[in-house]
KOLROKOL-269000 format. One record per residue (C-alpha): x, y, z. Coordinates in steps of 0.1 Angstrom, whole numbers, plus 2048, in hexadecimal, padded with zeros to 3 digits. Last residue first. Layout:
[[X, Y, Z]]
...
END
This chain:
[[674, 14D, D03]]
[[665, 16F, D04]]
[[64A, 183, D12]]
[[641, 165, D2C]]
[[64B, 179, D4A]]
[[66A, 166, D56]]
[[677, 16C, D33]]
[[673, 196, D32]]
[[67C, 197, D57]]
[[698, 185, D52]]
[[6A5, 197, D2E]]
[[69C, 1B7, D45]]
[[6B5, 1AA, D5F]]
[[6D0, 19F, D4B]]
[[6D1, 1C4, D36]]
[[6CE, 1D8, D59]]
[[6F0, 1C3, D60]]
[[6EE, 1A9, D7E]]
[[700, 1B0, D9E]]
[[6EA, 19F, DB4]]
[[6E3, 1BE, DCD]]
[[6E3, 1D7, DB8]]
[[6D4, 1CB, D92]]
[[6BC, 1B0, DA4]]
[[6AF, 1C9, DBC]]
[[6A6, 1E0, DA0]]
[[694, 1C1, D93]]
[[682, 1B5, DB2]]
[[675, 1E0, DBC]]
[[66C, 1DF, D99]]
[[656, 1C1, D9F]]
[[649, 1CB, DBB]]
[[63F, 1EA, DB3]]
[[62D, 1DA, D8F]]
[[63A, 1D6, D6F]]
[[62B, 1B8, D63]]
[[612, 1CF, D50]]
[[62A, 1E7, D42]]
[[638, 1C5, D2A]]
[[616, 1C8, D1A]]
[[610, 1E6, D13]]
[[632, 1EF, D08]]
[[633, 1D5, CEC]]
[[60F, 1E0, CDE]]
[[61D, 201, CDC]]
[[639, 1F6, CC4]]
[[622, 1DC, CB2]]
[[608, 1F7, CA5]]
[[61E, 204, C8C]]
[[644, 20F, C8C]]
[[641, 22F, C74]]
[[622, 23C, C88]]
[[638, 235, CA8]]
[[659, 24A, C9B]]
[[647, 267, C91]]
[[634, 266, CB5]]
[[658, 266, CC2]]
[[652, 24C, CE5]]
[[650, 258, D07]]
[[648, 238, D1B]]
[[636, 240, D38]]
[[641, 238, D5D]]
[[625, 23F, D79]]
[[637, 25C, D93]]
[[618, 266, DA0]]
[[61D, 285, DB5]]
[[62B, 28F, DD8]]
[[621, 2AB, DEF]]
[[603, 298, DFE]]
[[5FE, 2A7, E17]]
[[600, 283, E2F]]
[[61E, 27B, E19]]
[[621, 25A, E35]]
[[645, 25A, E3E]]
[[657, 239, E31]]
[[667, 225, E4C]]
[[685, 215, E47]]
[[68B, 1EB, E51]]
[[6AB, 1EC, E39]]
[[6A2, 1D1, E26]]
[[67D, 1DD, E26]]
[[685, 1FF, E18]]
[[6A6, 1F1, E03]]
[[691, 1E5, DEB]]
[[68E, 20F, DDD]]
[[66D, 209, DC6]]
[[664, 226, DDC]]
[[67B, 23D, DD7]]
[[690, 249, DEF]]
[[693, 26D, E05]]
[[6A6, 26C, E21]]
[[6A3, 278, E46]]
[[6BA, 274, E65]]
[[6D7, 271, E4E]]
[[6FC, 269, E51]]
[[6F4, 24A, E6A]]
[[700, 22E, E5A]]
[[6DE, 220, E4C]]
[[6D2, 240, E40]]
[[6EE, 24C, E2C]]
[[6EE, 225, E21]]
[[6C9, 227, E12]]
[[6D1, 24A, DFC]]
[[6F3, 244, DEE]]
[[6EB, 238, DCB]]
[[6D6, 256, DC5]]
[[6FD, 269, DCD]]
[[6F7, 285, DEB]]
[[6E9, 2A7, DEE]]
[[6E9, 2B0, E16]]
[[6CD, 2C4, E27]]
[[6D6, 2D0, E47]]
[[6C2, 2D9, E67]]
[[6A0, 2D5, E56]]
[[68A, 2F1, E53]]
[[668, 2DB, E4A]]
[[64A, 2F2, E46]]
[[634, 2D6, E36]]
[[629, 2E1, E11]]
[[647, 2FE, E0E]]
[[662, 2EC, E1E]]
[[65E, 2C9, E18]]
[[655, 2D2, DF0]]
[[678, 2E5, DEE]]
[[684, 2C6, DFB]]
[[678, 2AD, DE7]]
[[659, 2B3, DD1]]
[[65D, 2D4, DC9]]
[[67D, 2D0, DC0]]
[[69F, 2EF, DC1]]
[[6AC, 2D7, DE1]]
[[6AB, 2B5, DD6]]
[[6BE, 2B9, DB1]]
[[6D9, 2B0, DC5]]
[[6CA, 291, DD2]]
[[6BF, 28C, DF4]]
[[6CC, 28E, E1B]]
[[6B4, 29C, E31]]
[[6CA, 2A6, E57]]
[[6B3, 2AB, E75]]
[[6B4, 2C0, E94]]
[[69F, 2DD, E83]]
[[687, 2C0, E72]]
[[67A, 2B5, E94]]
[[659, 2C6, E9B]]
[[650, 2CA, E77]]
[[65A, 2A5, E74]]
[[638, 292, E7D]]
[[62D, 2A5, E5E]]
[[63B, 288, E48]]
[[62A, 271, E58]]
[[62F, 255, E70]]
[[649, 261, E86]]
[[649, 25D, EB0]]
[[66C, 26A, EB2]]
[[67C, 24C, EBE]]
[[669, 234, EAA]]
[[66D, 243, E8B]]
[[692, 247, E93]]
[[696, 221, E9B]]
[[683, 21A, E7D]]
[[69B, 22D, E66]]
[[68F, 248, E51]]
[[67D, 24D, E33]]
[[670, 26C, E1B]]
[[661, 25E, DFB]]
[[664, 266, DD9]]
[[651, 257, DC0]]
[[659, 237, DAB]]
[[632, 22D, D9B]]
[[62B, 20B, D90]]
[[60D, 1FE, D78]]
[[621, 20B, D5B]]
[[614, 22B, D47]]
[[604, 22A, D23]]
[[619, 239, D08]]
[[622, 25D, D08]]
[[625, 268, CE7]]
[[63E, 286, CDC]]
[[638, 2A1, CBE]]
[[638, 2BB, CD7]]
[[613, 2C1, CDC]]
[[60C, 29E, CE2]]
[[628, 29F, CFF]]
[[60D, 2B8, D12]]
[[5EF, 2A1, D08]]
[[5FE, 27F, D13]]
[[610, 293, D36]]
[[5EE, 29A, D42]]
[[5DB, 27A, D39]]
[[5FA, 26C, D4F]]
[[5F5, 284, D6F]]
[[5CC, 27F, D6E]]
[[5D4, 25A, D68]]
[[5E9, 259, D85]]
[[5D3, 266, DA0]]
[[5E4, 285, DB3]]
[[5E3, 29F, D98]]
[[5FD, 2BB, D9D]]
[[5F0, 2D9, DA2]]
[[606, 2DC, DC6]]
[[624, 2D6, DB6]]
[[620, 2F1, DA1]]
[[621, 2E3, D7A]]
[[63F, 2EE, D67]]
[[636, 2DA, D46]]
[[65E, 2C7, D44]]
[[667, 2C8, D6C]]
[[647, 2C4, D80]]
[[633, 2AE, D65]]
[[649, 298, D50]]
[[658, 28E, D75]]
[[635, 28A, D88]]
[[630, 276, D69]]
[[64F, 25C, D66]]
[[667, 25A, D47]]
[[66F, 23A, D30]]
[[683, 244, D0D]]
[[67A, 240, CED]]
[[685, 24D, CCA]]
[[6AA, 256, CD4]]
[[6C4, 271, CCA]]
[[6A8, 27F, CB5]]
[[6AE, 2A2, CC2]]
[[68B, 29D, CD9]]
[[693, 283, CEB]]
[[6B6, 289, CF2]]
[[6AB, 2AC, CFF]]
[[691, 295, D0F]]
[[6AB, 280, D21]]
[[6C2, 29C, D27]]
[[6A7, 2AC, D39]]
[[699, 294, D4B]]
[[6BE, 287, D5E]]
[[6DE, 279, D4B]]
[[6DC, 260, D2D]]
[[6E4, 241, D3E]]
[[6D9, 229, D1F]]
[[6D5, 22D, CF7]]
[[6CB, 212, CEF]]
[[6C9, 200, CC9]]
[[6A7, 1F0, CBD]]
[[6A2, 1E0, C99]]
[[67E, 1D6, C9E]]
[[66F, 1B2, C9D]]
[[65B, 1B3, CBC]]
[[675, 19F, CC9]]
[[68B, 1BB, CC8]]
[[671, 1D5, CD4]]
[[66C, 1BE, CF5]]
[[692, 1BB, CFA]]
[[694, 1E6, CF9]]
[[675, 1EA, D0D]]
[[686, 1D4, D29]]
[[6A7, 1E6, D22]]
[[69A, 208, D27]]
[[686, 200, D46]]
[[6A7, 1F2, D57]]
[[6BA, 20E, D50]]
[[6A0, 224, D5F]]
[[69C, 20F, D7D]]
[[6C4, 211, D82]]
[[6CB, 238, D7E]]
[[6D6, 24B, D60]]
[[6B8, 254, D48]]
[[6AE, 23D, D2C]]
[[6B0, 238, D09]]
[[6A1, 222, CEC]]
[[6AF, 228, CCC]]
[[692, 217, CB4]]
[[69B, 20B, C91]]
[[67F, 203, C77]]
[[684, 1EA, C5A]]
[[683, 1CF, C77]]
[[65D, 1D5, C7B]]
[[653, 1BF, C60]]
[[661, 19F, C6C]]
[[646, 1A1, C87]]
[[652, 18B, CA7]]
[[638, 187, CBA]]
[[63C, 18D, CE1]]
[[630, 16F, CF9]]
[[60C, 17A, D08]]
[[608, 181, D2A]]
[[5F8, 16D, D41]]
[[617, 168, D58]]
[[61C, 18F, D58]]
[[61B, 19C, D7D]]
[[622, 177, D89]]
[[642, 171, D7B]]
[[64D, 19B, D80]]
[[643, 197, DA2]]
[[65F, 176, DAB]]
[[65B, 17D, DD3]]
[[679, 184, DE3]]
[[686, 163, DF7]]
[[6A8, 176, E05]]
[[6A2, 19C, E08]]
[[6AA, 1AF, DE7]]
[[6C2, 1D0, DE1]]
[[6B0, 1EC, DD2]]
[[6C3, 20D, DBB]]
[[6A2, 21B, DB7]]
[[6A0, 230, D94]]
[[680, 244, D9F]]
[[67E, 26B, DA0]]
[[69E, 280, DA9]]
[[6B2, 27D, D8F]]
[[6D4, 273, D8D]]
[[6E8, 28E, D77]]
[[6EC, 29D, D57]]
[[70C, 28A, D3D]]
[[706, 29B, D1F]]
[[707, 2BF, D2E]]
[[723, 2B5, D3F]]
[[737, 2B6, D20]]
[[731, 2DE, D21]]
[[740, 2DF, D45]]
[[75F, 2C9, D3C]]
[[764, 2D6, D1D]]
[[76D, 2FB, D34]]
[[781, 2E5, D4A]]
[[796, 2D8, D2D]]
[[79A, 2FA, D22]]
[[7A8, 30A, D3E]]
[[7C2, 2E9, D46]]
[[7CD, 2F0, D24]]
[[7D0, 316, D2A]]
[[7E5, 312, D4A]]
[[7FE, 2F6, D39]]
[[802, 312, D1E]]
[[80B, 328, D35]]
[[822, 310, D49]]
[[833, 304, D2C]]
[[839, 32E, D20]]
[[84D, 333, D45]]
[[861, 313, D44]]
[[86B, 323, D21]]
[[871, 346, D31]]
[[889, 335, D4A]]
[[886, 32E, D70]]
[[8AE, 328, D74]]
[[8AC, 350, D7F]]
[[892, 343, DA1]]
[[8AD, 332, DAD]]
[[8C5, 34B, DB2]]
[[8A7, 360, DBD]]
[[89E, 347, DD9]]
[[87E, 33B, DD0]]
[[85A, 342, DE8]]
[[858, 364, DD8]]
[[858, 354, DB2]]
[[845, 334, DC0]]
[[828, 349, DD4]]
[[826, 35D, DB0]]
[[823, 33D, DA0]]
[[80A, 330, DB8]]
[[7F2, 34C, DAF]]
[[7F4, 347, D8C]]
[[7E6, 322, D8A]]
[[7CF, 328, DA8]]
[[7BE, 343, D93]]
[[7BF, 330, D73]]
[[7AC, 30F, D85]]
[[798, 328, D96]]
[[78B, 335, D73]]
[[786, 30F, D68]]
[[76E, 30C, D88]]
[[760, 32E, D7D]]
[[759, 327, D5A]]
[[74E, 302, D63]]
[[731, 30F, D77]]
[[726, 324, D5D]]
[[724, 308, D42]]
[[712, 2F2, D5B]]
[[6FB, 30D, D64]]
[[6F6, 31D, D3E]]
[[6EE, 2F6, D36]]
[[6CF, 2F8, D52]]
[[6D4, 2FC, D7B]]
[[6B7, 2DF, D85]]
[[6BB, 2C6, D6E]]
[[6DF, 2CF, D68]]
[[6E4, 2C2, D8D]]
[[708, 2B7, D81]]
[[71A, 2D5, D75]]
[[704, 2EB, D8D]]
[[714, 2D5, DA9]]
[[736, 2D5, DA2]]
[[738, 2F8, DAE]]
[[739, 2E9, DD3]]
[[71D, 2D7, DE5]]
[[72B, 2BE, DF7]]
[[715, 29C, DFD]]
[[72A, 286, DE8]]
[[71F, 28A, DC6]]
[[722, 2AE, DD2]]
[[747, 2A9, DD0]]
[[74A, 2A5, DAB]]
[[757, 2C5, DA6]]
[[771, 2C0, DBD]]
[[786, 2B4, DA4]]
[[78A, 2CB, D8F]]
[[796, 2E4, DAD]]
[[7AB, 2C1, DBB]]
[[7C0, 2BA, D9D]]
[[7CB, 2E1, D98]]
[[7D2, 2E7, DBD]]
[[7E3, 2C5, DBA]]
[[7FA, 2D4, D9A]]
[[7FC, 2F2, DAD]]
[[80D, 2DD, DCB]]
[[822, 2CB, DB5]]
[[831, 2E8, DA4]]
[[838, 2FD, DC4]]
[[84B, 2DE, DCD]]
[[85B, 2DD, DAF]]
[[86B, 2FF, DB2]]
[[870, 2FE, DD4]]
[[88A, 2DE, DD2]]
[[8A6, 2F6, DDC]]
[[89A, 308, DF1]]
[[88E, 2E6, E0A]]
[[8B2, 2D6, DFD]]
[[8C6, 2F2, E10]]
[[8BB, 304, E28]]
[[89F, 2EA, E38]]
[[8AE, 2CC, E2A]]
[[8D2, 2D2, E31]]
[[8CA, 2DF, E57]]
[[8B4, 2C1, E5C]]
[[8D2, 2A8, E51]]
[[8EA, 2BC, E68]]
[[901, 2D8, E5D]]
[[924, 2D6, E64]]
[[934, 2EA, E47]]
[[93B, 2C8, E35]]
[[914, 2C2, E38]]
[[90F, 2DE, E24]]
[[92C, 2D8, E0A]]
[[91E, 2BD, E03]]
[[8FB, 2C9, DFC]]
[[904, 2E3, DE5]]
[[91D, 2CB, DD4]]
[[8FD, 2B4, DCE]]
[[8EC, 2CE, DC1]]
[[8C4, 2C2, DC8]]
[[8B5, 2AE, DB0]]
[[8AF, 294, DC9]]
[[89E, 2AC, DE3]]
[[88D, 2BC, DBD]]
[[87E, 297, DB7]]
[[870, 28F, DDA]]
[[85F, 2AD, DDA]]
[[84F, 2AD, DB8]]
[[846, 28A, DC3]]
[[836, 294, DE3]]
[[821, 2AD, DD6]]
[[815, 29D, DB3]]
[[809, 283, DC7]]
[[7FC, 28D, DE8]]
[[7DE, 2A5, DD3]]
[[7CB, 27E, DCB]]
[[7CB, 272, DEE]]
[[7C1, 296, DFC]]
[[7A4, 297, DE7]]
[[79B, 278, DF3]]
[[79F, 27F, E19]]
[[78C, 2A1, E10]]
[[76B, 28E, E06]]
[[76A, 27B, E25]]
[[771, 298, E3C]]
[[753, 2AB, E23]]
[[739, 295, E25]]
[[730, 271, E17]]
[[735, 24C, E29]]
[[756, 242, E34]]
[[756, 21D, E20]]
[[742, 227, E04]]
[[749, 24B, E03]]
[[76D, 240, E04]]
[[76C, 22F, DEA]]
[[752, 244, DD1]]
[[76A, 262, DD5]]
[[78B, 24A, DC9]]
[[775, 240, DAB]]
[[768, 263, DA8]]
[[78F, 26D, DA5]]
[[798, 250, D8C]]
[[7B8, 240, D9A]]
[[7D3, 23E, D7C]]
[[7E2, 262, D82]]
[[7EA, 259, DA9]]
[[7EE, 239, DA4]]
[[80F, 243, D8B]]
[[818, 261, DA5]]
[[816, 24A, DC5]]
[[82F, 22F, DB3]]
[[84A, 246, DA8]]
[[84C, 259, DCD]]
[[84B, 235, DDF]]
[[864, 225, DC5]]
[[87D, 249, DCB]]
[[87A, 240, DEE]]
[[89C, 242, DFD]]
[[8B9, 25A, DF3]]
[[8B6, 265, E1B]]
[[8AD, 28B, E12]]
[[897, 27E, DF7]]
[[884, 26B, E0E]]
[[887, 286, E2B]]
[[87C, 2A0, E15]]
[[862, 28A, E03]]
[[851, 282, E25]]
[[851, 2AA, E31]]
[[840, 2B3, E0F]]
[[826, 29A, E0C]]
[[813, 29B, E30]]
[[810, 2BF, E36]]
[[80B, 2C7, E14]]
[[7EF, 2AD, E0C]]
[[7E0, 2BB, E2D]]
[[7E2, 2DF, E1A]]
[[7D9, 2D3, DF9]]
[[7B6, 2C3, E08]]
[[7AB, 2E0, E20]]
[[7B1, 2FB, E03]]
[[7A0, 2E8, DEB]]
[[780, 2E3, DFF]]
[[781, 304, E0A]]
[[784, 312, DE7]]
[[764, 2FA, DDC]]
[[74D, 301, DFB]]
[[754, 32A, DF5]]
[[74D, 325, DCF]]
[[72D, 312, DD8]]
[[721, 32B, DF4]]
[[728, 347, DDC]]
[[712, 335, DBF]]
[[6F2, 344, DCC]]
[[6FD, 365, DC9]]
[[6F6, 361, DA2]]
[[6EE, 340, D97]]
[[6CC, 32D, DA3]]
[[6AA, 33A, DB1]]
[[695, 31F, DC1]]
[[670, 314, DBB]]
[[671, 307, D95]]
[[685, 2E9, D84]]
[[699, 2FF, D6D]]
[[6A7, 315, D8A]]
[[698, 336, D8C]]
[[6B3, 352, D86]]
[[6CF, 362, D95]]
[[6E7, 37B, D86]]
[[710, 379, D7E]]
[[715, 358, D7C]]
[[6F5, 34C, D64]]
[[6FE, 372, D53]]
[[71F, 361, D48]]
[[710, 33D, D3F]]
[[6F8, 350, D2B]]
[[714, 365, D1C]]
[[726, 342, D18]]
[[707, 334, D04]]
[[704, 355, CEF]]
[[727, 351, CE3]]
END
């Protein structure tokens, strides 16, 4: 109980968001809830207006009972981020994009509700309508139409239903609508995520109730009497089952977190890359295999995004040959489900960057930060120290943000550093993560280091953050900078002239239990497969996992091979 009474007062009152330099909950969720019923009420009334008036003319005719059949089964078999992901990738992100696919998966219940109470229709009713002269619009408008309200009014909450849980993950797609505490968890906390699902699980109820009082005035009373007690009880019972699943929805979320904001780039290649990762680490030596080390099993886990996934399995394969019994524990969520994990014994090990460690586990001001990367690392050693946690030495390469645009913008504008934009940030649109706008070093940073008011910021999927610039949706975005699509893509990165943005060096957070049990060859491992891991060679292996299709697993096993580690 005293989870949902935080979740409770996390609705009711505001407070600091977990990452510092924002206030979350409280008013602040108005704009959400209003985003979220709009979004609804756009999508269900064009799936309305198009779903209804075909099935009254199908059923009507006696034709189309395939059609009606067929939409409802791909209707419940396509995945609704699935759908969301299509047409972001093809339409690009926003909230027209986002309301076509929301309209795509409210058509199906509507029009085959529809289709089914036309056919269901009294036949006698209908003949002796047309044998008093009526013509086929008169018989479906005064006759079929109130007959078949019933299951109309059932279709359409059903789709008010689909599309309220669904919408949820909007902000994945650059609208930010009560789905976003659910997924920034990073940022809102597990009394967030719980709290958001309350109220998206609450509208679910609402909507539930509200459309059966539209149906019992909408009915004709005649009708309305076949309405038994028993049709009554199902759709209580179907009310509290769809109330419950939401509620498990928001407390599984807290195992699922979000893309983070720091590193992870999601690259493609240019033909001829250079082979880094060969020539970072030619000199190293091949890993020994220590037959004493398999008594001791490491869980190896990572955070959600490519680079991370990546990391994980190179340190993974090195442990293995090392000798160790190593499982992984991959795509854990954002920082801090990756520590919780860390820290519950979930996992022994898992790969995290400084700045991160820094501004979002120890609370340091953004402007404290340490700028050289040792400073930041020798930092985070002695504050995990405390907690039982080792930080093993960093890798050579460091995945900070960066703000980019295109060249042709650059050029246009006369851009080369980040406060080249003070001027134009009030006609601009930022696109970033969702956890962008509560971080100091994204856009809360932009705002209070270098004045920026930009004209809109929009939170949109990590994945997303290249082609928002490339088809126009942004004017500014921020990447990371093992991103490959920087040179593909011919962007400009904005020089941090203020330097707003920290060392984001990767260190290997490993259960200081776990590493006196494993001996000296765990560490030993790290260091030397870190070496090899330079920009350049990240920017080659993310590249290799986006743009060549290859699985993180396939790419670490290359790396690991091509740089002498193993045979």
């Amino acid at each position: 109980m005293s989870r949902f009474g935080d979740a409770i007062d996390f609705i009711l009152h505001a407070r600091e968001a977990r990452s510092g330099g924002t206030e979350v909950g409280g008013a602040q969720l108005l704009p959400m809830l209003w985003t979220h019923l709009e979004l609804t009420a756009v999508s269900v009334a064009i799936a309305v207006a198009v779903a209804v008036p075909l099935a009254l003319w199908l059923g009507h005719v006696g034709r189309g009972e395939l059609l009606a059949t067929s939409l409802a089964n791909v209707g419940r078999a396509v995945p609704s981020l699935a759908l969301i992901a299509f047409f972001v990738a093809y339409l690009g992100v926003g909230f027209t994009n986002v309301t076509l696919a929301l309209v795509l998966l409210a058509i199906p219940p509507i029009l085959t509700n529809t289709y089914v109470g036309v056919r269901q229709a009294d036949r006698d009713a209908v003949d002796a309508a047309r044998g008093m002269g009526m013509t086929g619009v008169q018989i479906v408008r005064r006759v079929e139409l109130p007959l078949a309200l019933p299951l109309i009014c059932g279709g359409v909450r059903t789709s008010v239903v689909n599309v309220i849980a669904t919408a949820t993950i909007a902000p994945l797609a650059g609208v930010v609508t009560l789905g976003d505490p659910i997924i920034a968890g990073g940022v809102y906390g597990e009394d967030g995520r719980l709290g958001a699902a309350i109220l998206v699980a609450l509208l679910a109820v609402a909507a539930e109730a509200l459309f059966a009082l539209v149906q019992r005035a909408v009915v004709p009373r005649g009708i309305r009497l076949t309405h038994t007690p028993h049709r009554r009880h199902r759709t209580m019972r179907r009310t509290i089952l769809a109330l419950l699943a939401l509620l498990v929805l928001g407390v599984a979320a807290g195992g699922c977190g979000s893309d983070d904001d720091e590193g992870g780039a999601t690259g493609t290649a240019a033909a001829g890359a250079t082979d880094a990762a060969t020539q970072a680490a030619a000199s190293s030596d091949r890993i020994a295999s220590n037959p004493d080390n398999a008594s001791t099993t490491i869980v190896v886990g990572s955070k959600n995004f490519t680079e991370q996934k990546v990391l994980g399995e190179i340190y993974a394969q090195a442990l293995a040959a090392a000798g160790y019994t190593v499982k992984t524990e991959l795509n854990l969520g954002d920082e801090k489900t990756a520590l919780k994990a860390l820290e519950d014994g979930q996992i022994d090990a898992y790969p995290e960057y400084t700045g991160t460690a820094l501004l979002s586990f120890f609370g340091v001001p953004t402007d404290e930060l340490p700028k050289d990367p040792a400073a930041a690392f020798e930092q985070v050693r002695t504050r995990f120290a405390e907690d039982g946690i080792t930080a093993l030495p960093p890798t050579p390469f460091t995945s900070s943000n960066e703000v980019a645009v295109t060249r042709e913008t650059a050029e246009r504008l006369g851009l080369t550093t980040i406060s080249d934009l003070a001027d134009h940030a009030p006609d601009l649109t930022l696109y970033g993560t969702p956890e962008c706008r509560q971080r100091l070093d994204c856009l809360l940073g932009l705002q209070e280091v270098y004045g920026l008011d930009f004209k809109r910021f929009v939170p949109v999927d990590p994945a997303l953050r290249h082609e928002v610039l490339a088809n126009g949706d942004a004017d500014v975005s921020i990447v990371f900078t093992t991103d490959p699509q920087i040179e593909r893509d011919d962007e400009v990165l904005l020089e941090d002239d203020q330097g707003m943005f920290p060392p984001y060096n990767s260190t290997l957070l490993v259960k200081t239990s776990l590493l006196e049990q494993a001996g000296p060859d765990l560490a030993a491992t790290v260091e030397a497969v870190n070496r090899g891991l330079t920009d350049e060679a990240l920017q080659e292996l993310n590249a290799r996992v986006d743009l060549d299709k290859q699985t993180p697993a396939e790419v670490a096993e290359a790396y690991l091979r091509e740089s002498g580690f193993i045979e």
